[in-house]
PDB file of N, H, CA, C and O in Angstrom:
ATOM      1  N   UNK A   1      25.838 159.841 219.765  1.00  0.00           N
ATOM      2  CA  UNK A   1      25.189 160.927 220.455  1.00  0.00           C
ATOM      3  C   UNK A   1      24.734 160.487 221.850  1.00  0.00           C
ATOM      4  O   UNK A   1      24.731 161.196 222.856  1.00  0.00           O
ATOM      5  N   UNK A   2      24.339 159.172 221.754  1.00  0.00           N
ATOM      6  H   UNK A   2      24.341 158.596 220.936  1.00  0.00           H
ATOM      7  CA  UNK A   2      23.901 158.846 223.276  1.00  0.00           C
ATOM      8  C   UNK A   2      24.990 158.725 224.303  1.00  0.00           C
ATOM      9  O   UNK A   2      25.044 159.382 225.343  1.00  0.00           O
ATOM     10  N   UNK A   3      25.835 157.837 223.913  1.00  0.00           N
ATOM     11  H   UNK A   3      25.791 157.304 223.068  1.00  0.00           H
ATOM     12  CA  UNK A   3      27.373 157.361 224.410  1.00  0.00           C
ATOM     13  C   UNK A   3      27.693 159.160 224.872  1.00  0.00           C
ATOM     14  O   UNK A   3      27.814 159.522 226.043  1.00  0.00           O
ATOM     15  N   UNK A   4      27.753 159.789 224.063  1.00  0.00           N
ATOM     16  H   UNK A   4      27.655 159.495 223.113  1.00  0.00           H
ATOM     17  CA  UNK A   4      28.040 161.142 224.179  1.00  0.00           C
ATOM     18  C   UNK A   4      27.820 161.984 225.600  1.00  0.00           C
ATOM     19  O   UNK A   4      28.606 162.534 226.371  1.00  0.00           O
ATOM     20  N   UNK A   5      26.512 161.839 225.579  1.00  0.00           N
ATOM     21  H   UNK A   5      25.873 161.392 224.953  1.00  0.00           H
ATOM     22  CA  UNK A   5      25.681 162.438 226.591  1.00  0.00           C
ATOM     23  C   UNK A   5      25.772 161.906 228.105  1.00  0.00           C
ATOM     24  O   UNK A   5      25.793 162.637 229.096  1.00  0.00           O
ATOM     25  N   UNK A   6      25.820 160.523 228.107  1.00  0.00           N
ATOM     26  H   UNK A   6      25.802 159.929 227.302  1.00  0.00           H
ATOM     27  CA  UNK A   6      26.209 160.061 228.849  1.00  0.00           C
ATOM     28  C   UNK A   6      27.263 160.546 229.592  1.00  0.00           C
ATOM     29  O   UNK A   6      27.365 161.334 230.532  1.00  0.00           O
ATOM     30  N   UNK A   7      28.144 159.772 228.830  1.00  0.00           N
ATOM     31  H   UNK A   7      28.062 159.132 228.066  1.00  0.00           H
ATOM     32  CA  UNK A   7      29.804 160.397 229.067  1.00  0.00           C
ATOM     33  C   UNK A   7      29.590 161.971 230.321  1.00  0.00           C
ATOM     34  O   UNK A   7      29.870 162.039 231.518  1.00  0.00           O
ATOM     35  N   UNK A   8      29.051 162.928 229.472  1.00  0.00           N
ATOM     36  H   UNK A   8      28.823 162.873 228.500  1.00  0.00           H
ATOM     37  CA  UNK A   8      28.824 163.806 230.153  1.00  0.00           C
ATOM     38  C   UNK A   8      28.134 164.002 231.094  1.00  0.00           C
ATOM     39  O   UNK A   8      28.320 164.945 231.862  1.00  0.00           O
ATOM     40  N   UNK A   9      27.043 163.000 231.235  1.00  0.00           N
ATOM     41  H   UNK A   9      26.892 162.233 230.610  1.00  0.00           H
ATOM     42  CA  UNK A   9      25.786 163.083 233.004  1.00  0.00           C
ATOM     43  C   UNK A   9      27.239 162.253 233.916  1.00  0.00           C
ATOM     44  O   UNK A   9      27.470 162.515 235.097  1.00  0.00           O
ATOM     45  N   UNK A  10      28.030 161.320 233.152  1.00  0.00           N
ATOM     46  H   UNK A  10      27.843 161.107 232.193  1.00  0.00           H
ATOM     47  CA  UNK A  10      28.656 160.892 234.329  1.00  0.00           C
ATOM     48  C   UNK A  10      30.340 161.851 234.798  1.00  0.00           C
ATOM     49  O   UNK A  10      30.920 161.454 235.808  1.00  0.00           O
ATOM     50  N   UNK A  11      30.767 162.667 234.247  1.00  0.00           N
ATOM     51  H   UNK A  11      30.296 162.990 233.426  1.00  0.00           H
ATOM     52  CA  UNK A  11      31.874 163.197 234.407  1.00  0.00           C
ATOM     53  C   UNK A  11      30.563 165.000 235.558  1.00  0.00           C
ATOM     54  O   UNK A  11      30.809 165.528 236.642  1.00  0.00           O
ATOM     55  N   UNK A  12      29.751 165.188 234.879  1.00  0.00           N
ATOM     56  H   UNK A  12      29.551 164.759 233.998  1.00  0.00           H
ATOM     57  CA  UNK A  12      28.890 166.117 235.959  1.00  0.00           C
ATOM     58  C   UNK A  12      28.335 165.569 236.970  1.00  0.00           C
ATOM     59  O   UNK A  12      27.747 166.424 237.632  1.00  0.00           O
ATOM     60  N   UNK A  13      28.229 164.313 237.494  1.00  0.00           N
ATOM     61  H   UNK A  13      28.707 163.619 236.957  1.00  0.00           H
ATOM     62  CA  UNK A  13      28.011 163.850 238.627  1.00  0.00           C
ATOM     63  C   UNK A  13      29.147 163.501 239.252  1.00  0.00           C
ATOM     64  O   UNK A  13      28.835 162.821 240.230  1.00  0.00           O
ATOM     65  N   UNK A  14      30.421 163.643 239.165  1.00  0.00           N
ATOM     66  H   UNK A  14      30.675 164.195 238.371  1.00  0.00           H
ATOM     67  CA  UNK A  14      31.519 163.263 239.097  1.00  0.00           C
ATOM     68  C   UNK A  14      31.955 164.724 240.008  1.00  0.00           C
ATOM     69  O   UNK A  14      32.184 164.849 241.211  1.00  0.00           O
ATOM     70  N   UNK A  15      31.960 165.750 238.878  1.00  0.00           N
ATOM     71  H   UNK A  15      31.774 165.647 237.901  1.00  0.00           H
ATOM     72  CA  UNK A  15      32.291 167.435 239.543  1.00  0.00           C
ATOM     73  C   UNK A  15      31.532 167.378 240.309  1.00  0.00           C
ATOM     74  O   UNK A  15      32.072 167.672 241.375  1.00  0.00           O
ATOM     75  N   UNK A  16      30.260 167.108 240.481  1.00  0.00           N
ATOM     76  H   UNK A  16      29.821 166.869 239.615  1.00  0.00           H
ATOM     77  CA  UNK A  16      28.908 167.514 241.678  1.00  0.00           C
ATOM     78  C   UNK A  16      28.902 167.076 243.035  1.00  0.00           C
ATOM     79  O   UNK A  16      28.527 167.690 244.034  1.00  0.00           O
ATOM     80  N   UNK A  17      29.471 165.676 242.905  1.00  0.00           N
ATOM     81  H   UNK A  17      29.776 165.177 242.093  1.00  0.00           H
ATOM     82  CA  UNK A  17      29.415 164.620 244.472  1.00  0.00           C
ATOM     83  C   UNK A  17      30.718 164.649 244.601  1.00  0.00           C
ATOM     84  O   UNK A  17      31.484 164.381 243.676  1.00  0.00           O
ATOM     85  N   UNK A  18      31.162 165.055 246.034  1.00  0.00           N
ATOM     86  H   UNK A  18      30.539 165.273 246.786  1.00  0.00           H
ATOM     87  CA  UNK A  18      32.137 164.531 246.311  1.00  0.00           C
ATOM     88  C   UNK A  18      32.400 163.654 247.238  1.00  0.00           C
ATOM     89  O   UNK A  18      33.267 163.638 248.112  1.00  0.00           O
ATOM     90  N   UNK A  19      31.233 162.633 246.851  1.00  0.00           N
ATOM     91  H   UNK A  19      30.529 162.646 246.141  1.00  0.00           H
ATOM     92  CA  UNK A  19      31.511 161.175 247.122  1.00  0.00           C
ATOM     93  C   UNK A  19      31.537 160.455 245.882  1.00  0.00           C
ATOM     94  O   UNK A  19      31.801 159.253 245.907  1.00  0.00           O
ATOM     95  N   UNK A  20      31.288 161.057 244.771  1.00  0.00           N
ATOM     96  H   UNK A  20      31.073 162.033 244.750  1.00  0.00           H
ATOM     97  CA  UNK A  20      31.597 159.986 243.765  1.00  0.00           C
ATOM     98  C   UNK A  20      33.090 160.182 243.927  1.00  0.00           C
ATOM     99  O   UNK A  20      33.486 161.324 244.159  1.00  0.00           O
ATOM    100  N   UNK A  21      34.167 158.953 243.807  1.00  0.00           N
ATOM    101  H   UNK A  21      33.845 158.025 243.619  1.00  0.00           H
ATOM    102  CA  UNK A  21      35.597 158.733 243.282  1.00  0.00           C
ATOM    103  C   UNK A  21      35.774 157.970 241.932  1.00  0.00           C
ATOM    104  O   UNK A  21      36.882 157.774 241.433  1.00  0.00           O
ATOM    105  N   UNK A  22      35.100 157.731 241.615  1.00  0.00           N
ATOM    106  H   UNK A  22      34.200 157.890 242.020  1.00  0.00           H
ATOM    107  CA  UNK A  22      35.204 157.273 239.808  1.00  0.00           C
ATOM    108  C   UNK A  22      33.950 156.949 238.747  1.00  0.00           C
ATOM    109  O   UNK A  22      32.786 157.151 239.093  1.00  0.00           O
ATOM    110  N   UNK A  23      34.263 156.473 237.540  1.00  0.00           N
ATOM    111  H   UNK A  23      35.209 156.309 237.259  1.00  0.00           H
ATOM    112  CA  UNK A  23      33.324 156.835 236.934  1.00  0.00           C
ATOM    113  C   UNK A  23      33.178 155.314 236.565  1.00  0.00           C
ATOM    114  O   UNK A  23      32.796 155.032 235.429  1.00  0.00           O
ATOM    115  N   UNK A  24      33.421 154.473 237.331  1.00  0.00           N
ATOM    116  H   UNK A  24      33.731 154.702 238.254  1.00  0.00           H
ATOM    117  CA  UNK A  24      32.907 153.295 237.245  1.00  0.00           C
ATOM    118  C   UNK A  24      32.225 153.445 238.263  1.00  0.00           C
ATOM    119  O   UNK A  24      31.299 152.641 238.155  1.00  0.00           O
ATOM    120  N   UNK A  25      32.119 154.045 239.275  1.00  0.00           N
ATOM    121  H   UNK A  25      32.871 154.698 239.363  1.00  0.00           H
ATOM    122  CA  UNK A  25      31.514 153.992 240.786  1.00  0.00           C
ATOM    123  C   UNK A  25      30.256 154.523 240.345  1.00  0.00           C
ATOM    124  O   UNK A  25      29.235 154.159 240.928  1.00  0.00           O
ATOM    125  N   UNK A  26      30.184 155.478 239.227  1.00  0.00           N
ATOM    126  H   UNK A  26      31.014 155.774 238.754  1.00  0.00           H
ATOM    127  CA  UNK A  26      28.742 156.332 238.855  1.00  0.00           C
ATOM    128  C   UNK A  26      27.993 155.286 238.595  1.00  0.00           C
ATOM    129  O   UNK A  26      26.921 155.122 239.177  1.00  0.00           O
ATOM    130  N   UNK A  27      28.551 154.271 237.509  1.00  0.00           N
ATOM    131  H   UNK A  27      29.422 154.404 237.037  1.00  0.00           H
ATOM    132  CA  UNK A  27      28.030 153.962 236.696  1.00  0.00           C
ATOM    133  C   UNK A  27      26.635 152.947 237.424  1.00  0.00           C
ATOM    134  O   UNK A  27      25.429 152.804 237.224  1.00  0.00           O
ATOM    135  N   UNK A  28      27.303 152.604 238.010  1.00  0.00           N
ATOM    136  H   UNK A  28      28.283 152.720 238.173  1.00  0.00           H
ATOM    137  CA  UNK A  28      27.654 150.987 238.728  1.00  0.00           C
ATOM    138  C   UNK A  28      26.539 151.086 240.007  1.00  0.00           C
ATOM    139  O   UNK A  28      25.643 150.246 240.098  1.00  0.00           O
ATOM    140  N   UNK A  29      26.685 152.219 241.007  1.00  0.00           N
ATOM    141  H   UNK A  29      27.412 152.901 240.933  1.00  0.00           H
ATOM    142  CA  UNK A  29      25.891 152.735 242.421  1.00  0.00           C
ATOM    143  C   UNK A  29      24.959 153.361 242.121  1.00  0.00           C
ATOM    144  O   UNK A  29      23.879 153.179 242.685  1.00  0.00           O
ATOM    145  N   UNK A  30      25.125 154.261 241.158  1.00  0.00           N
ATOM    146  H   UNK A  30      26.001 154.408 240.700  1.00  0.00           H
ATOM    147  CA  UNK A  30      24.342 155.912 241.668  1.00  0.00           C
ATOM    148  C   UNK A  30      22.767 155.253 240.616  1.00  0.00           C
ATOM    149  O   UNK A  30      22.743 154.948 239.424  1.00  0.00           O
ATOM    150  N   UNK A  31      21.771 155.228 241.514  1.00  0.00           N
ATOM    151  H   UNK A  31      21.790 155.476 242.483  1.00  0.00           H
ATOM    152  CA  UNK A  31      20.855 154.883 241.168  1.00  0.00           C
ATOM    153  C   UNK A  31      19.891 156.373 239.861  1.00  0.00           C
ATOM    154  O   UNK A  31      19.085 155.972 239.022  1.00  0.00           O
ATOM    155  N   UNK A  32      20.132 157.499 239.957  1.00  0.00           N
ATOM    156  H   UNK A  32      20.786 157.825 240.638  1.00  0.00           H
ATOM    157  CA  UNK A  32      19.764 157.924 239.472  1.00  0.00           C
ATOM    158  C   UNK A  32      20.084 158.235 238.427  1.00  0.00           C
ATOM    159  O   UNK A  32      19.382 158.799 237.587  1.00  0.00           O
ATOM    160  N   UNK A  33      21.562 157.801 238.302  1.00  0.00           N
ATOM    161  H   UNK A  33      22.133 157.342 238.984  1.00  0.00           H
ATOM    162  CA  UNK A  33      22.034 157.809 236.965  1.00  0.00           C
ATOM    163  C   UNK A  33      21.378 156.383 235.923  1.00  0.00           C
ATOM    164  O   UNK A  33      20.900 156.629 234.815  1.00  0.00           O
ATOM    165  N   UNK A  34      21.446 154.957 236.455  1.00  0.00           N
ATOM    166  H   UNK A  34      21.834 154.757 237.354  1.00  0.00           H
ATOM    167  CA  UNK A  34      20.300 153.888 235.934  1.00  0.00           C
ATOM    168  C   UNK A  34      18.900 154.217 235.678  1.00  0.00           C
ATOM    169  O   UNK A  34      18.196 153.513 234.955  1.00  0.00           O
ATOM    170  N   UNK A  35      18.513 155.198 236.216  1.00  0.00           N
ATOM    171  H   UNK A  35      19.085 155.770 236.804  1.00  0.00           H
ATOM    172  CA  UNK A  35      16.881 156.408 235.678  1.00  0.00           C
ATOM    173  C   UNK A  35      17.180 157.125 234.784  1.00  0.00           C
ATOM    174  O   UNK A  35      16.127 157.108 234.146  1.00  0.00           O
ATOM    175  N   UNK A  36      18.067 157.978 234.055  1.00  0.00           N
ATOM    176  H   UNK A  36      18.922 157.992 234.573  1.00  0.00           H
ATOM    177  CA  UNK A  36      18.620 158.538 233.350  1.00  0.00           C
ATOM    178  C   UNK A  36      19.053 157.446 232.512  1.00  0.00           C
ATOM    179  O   UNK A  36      19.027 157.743 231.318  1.00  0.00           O
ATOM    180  N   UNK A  37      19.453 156.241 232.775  1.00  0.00           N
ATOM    181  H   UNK A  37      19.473 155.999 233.745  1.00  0.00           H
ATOM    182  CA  UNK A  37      20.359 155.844 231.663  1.00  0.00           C
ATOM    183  C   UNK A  37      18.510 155.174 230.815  1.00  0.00           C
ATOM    184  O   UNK A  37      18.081 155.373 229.678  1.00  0.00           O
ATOM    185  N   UNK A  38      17.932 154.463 231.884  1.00  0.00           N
ATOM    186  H   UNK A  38      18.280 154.301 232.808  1.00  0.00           H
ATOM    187  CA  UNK A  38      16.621 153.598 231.347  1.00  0.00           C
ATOM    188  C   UNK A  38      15.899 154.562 230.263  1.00  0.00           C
ATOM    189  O   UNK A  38      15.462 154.330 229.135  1.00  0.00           O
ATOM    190  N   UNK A  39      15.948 155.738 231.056  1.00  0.00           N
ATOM    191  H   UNK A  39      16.303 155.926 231.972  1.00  0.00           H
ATOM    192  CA  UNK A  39      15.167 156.608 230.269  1.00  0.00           C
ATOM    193  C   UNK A  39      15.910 156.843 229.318  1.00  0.00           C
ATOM    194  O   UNK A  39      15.499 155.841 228.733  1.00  0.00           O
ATOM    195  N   UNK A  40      16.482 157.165 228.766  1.00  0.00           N
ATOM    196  H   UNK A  40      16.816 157.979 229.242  1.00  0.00           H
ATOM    197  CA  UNK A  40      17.358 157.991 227.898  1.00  0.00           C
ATOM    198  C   UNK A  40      17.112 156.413 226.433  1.00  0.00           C
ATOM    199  O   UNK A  40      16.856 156.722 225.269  1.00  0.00           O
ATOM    200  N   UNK A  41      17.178 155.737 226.626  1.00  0.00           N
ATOM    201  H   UNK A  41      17.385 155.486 227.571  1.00  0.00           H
ATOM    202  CA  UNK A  41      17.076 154.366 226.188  1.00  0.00           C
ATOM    203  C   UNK A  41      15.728 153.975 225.540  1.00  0.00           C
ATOM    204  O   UNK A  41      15.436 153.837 224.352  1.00  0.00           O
ATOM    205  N   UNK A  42      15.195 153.875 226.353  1.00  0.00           N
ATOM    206  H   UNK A  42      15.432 153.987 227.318  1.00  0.00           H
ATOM    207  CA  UNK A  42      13.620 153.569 225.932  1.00  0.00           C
ATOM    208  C   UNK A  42      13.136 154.965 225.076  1.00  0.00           C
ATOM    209  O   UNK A  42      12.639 154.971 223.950  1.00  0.00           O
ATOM    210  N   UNK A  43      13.327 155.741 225.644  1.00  0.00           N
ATOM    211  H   UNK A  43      13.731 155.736 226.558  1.00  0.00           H
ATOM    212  CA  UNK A  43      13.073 157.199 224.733  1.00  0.00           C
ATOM    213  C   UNK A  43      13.704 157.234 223.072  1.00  0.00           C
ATOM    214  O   UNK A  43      13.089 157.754 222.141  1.00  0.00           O
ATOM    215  N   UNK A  44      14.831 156.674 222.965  1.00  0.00           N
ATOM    216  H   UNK A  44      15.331 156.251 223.721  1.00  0.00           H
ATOM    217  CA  UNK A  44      15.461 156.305 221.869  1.00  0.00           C
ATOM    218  C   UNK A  44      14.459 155.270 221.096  1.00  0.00           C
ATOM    219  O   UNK A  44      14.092 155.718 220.009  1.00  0.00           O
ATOM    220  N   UNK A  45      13.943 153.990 221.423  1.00  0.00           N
ATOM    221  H   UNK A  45      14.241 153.627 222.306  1.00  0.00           H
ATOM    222  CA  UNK A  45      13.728 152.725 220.977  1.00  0.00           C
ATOM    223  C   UNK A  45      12.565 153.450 220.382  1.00  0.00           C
ATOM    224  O   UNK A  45      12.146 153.300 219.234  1.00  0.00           O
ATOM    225  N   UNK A  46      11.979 154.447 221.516  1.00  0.00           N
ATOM    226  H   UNK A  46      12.319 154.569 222.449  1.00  0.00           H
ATOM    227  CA  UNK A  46      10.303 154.634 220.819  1.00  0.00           C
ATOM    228  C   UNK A  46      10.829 155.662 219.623  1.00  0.00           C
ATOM    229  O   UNK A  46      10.264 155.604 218.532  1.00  0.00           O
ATOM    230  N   UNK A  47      11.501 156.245 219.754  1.00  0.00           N
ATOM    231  H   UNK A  47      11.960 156.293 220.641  1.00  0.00           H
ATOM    232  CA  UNK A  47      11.719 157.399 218.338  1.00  0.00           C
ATOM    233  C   UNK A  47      12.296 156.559 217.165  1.00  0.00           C
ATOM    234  O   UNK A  47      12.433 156.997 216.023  1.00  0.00           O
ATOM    235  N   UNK A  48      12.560 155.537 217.496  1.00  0.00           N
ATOM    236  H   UNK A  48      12.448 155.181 218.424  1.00  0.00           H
ATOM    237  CA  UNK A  48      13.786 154.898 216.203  1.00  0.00           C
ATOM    238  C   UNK A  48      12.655 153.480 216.012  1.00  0.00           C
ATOM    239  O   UNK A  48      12.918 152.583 215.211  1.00  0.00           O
TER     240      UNK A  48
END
């Protein structure tokens, strides 16, 4: 489910910027996606 979601913030930042050119480039640069990813993470650890 997480992998999931992901997948999808990075293929919609992908349609959105057209300066992103790949989805290693999301992964890797785009700082707000590493806020999204931290969060998304720690939010997990505390529920589980």
């Amino acid at each position: 489910m997480l992998l999931k979601n992901l997948r999808e913030q990075i293929d919609a930042t992908l349609a959105r910027d057209p300066a992103a050119r790949s989805r290693l480039e999301v992964v890797l640069c785009y700082p707000g996606f590493h806020a999204l990813l931290y969060h998304r993470l720690a939010h997990w650890l505390w529920r589980h």
